[in-house]
N, C-alpha and C positions, 0 to 999 in steps of 0.2 A: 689252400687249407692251412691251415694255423697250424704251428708246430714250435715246441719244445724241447730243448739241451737236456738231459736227463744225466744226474750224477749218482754217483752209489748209495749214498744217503738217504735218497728220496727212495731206491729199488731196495734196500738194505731196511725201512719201515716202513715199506710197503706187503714187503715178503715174509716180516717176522712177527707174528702176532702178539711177541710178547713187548716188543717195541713201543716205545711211548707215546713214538708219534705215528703210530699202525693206522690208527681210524682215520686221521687228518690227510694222511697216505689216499689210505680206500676212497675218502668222502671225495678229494679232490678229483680222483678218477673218473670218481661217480658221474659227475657234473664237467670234465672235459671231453669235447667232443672232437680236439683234434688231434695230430698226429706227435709219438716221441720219438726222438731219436739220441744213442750214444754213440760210440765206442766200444769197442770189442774190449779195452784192459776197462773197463767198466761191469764190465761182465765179470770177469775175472776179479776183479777186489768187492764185485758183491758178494758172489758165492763164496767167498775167503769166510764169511760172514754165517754163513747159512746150511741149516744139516742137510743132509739129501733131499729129502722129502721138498723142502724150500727151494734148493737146486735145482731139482727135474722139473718144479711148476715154472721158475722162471723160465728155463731152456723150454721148458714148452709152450711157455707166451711169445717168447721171440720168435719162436716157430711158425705159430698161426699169426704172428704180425700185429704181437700186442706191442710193440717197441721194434722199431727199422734202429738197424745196428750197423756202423761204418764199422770195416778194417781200416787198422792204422798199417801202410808200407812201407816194406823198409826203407826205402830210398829216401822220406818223407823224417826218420829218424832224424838227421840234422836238426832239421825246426824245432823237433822237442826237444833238443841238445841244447836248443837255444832260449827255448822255453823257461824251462830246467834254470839255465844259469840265471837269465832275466832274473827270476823271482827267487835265484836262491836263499835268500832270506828267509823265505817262506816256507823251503823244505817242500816245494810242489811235486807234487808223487806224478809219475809215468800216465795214470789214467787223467788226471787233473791237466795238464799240458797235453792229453791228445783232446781231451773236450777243447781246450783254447784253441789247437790245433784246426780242430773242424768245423771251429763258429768262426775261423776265418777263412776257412776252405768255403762253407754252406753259408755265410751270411746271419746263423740264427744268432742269435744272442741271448734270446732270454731260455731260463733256465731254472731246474726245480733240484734245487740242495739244499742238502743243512749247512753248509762250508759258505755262508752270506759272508762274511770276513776277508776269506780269500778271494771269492768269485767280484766283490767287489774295487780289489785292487788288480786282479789278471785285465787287460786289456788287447782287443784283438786288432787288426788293419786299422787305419786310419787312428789311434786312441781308444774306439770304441768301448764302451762298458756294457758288461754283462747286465741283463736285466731280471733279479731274482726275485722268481714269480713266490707269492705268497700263499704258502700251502700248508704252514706248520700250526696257525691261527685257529 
């Protein structure tokens, strides 16, 4: 099954209707038929985002397995430490290096953000580059 890196961005206008890119969010959906997956601090810098009401619907997509969610552990912090410094330049936040984190753990690469910028200088195993799927069009 086909599956997708999912960043706040994409969960953050998908879940805000006043968002500008709400429908491009929805439509996309609409028409994918395979699987997403984040990040647990993905969760957490969405709802940062979002009043309750937007909150409990997300927590309740993840629930029914609208979005398969890694934990990031602790042991596993180093890598983002290294993450982190890599691209200090960049100012790369905690959720942003565990997405890098787990598209080199899981192999996925491609991925649905507005953060095209960043996502395309991060680099996972081997050099690889993230592949940022075109949703915002």
């Amino acid at each position: 099954m086909d599956s997708l890196l999912v960043d706040a961005g994409f969960l953050i206008a998908l879940g805000r209707r006043s968002d500008s890119l709400h429908q491009n969010a929805r439509s996309f959906l609409r028409q994918y038929g395979g699987k997403l997956v984040t990040v647990a601090p993905v969760i957490v810098e969405t709802c940062y985002f979002f009043d309750s009401t937007a909150k409990l619907e997300l927590l309740e997509w993840v629930h029914v397995g609208g979005i398969a969610v890694a934990d990031v552990p602790v042991p596993v912090y180093p890598d983002l430490s290294a993450i982190i410094g890599k691209y200090a330049d960049r100012d790369v936040d905690f959720a942003d290096a565990a997405l890098v984190w787990l598209a080199a753990e899981s192999g996925l690469r491609r991925i649905l953000t507005v953060d095209e910028s960043d996502f395309a200088v991060y680099r996972i195993k081997g050099g690889k580059r993230f592949e940022v799927i075109p949703w915002m069009r």
